[in-house]
C-alpha positions, 0 to 999 in steps of 0.5 A: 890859594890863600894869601899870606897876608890871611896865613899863621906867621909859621906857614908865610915862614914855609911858603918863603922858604919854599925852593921854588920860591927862593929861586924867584926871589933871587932870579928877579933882580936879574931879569930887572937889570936885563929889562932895563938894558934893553935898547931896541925891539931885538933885546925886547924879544930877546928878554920876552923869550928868556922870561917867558922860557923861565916862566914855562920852567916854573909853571911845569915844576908847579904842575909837577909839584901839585901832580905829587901832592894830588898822588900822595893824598890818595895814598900814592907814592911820590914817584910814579 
């Protein structure tokens, strides 16, 4: 995956503005603030299993994301 930093300023522009990406933008700060008020293990783990259940989220709609992408370059339809 190439970084932005090495991408044209109209494709950082359509990465940035992805949903995906928008919806981690905006879901960090409260995941941030939920870190920050845990006070014993339980709120650890209670805050590890939110992130890690948000981060299986992502990482499935990537998955699926990139399944489409693969279908269509073949000539498929976006649905299957």
């Amino acid at each position: 995956m190439p970084l932005l930093s090495n991408m044209p300023p109209a494709r950082i522009d359509s990465v940035m503005q992805h949903p995906a990406h928008v919806k981690t933008v905006e879901s960090l700060p409260g995941f941030i603030s939920d870190l920050r008020m845990c006070q014993n293990l339980g709120d650890f783990v209670a805050f590890q299993e939110n992130l890690l259940s948000a981060t299986l989220t992502a990482t499935q709609a990537r998955a699926e994301r990139s399944r489409v992408a693969k279908r269509l370059r073949k000539g498929g339809e976006a649905s299957a």
